[in-house]
C-alpha positions in Angstrom: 37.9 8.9 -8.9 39.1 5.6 -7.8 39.4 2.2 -10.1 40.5 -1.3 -8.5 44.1 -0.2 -9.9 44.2 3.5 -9.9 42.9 6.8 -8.2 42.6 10.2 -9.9 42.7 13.6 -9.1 40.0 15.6 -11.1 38.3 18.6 -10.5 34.6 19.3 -12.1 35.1 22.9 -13.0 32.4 25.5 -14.0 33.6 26.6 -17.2 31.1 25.7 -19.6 31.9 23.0 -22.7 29.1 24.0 -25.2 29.2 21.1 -27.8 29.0 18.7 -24.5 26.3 19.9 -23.1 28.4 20.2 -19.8 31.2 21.3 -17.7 34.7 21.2 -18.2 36.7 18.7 -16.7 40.5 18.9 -15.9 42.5 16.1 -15.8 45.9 17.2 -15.6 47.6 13.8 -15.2 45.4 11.8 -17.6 44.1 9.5 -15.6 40.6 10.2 -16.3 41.4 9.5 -19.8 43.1 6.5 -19.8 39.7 5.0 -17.8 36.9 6.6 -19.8 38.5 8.1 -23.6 36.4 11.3 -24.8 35.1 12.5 -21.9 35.5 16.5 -22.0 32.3 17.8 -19.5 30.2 16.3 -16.9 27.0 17.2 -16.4 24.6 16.9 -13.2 21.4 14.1 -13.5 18.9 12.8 -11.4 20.8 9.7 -10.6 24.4 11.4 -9.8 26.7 12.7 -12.4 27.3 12.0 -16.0 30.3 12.4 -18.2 30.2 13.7 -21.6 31.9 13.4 -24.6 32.3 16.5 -27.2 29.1 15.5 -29.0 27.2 15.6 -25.9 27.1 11.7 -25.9 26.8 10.4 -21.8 29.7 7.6 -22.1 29.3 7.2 -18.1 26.8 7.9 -15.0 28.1 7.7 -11.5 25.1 6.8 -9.7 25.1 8.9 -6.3 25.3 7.1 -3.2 22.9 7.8 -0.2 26.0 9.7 1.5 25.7 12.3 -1.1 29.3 12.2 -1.2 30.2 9.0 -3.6 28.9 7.9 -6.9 29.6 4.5 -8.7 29.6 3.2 -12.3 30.9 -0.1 -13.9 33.6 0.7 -15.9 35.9 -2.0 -18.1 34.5 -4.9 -16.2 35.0 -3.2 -12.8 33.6 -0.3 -10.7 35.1 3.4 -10.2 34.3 4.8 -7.3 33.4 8.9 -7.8 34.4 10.7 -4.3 33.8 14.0 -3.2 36.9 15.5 -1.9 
Protein backbone atom coordinates (compact mmCIF):
# COMPACT_ATOMS: atom_id res chain seq x y z
CA UNK A 1 0.00 0.00 0.00
CA UNK A 2 1.37 3.33 -0.87
CA UNK A 3 0.45 6.91 0.91
CA UNK A 4 1.91 10.36 -0.42
CA UNK A 5 4.59 9.69 2.60
CA UNK A 6 4.93 6.01 3.03
CA UNK A 7 4.65 2.48 1.33
CA UNK A 8 3.83 -0.74 3.08
CA UNK A 9 4.52 -4.22 2.76
CA UNK A 10 1.32 -6.27 3.56
CA UNK A 11 0.20 -9.48 2.65
CA UNK A 12 -3.75 -10.44 2.53
CA UNK A 13 -3.54 -13.84 3.93
CA UNK A 14 -6.18 -16.67 3.89
CA UNK A 15 -6.57 -17.44 7.37
CA UNK A 16 -9.90 -16.60 8.33
CA UNK A 17 -10.75 -13.59 11.14
CA UNK A 18 -14.30 -14.65 12.21
CA UNK A 19 -15.52 -11.64 14.29
CA UNK A 20 -14.38 -9.53 11.03
CA UNK A 21 -16.06 -11.06 8.69
CA UNK A 22 -12.74 -11.43 6.70
CA UNK A 23 -9.16 -12.33 6.22
CA UNK A 24 -6.35 -11.90 8.21
CA UNK A 25 -4.02 -9.24 7.43
CA UNK A 26 -0.25 -9.20 8.41
CA UNK A 27 1.48 -6.21 8.91
CA UNK A 28 4.64 -6.94 10.40
CA UNK A 29 6.10 -3.48 10.38
CA UNK A 30 2.96 -1.53 11.28
CA UNK A 31 2.59 0.55 8.78
CA UNK A 32 -0.77 -0.47 7.89
CA UNK A 33 -1.71 0.55 11.30
CA UNK A 34 -0.32 3.66 11.70
CA UNK A 35 -2.56 4.71 8.23
CA UNK A 36 -5.92 2.92 8.94
CA UNK A 37 -6.10 1.91 13.18
CA UNK A 38 -8.31 -1.44 13.68
CA UNK A 39 -8.12 -2.89 10.72
CA UNK A 40 -7.54 -6.80 11.41
CA UNK A 41 -9.18 -8.60 7.88
CA UNK A 42 -10.06 -7.59 4.50
CA UNK A 43 -12.58 -8.74 2.71
CA UNK A 44 -13.35 -8.96 -1.23
CA UNK A 45 -16.48 -6.51 -2.66
CA UNK A 46 -17.88 -5.58 -5.76
CA UNK A 47 -15.95 -2.37 -6.03
CA UNK A 48 -12.25 -3.74 -4.90
CA UNK A 49 -11.37 -4.61 -1.44
CA UNK A 50 -12.43 -3.60 1.95
CA UNK A 51 -10.77 -3.60 5.27
CA UNK A 52 -12.29 -4.67 8.40
CA UNK A 53 -12.08 -3.93 11.75
CA UNK A 54 -12.76 -6.75 14.64
CA UNK A 55 -16.48 -6.01 14.65
CA UNK A 56 -16.72 -6.53 11.11
CA UNK A 57 -17.11 -2.60 10.59
CA UNK A 58 -15.56 -1.67 6.72
CA UNK A 59 -13.24 1.41 7.93
CA UNK A 60 -11.87 1.51 4.21
CA UNK A 61 -12.66 0.35 0.36
CA UNK A 62 -9.93 0.38 -2.18
CA UNK A 63 -11.82 0.83 -5.21
CA UNK A 64 -10.27 -1.52 -7.99
CA UNK A 65 -8.76 0.09 -10.86
CA UNK A 66 -9.50 -1.06 -14.51
CA UNK A 67 -5.91 -2.73 -14.50
CA UNK A 68 -7.12 -5.21 -12.03
CA UNK A 69 -3.99 -4.69 -10.34
CA UNK A 70 -4.42 -1.21 -8.19
CA UNK A 71 -7.13 -0.02 -5.89
CA UNK A 72 -7.56 3.52 -4.35
CA UNK A 73 -9.24 5.09 -1.32
CA UNK A 74 -8.98 8.54 0.32
CA UNK A 75 -7.43 8.23 3.34
CA UNK A 76 -6.52 11.31 6.10
CA UNK A 77 -7.10 13.84 3.41
CA UNK A 78 -4.95 11.99 0.81
CA UNK A 79 -5.20 8.86 -1.33
CA UNK A 80 -3.35 5.25 -0.71
CA UNK A 81 -2.71 3.58 -3.56
CA UNK A 82 -3.46 -0.57 -2.99
CA UNK A 83 -0.89 -2.45 -5.51
CA UNK A 84 -0.79 -5.93 -6.35
CA UNK A 85 2.67 -7.17 -6.01
Amino acid sequence: METPTATCAITFTTRRVESANGWAIDDPGGCLAAVVSGAVAWRPIPEGVALAADDRRTLVVFNAAADGQTGTASLNGGTATLRRT
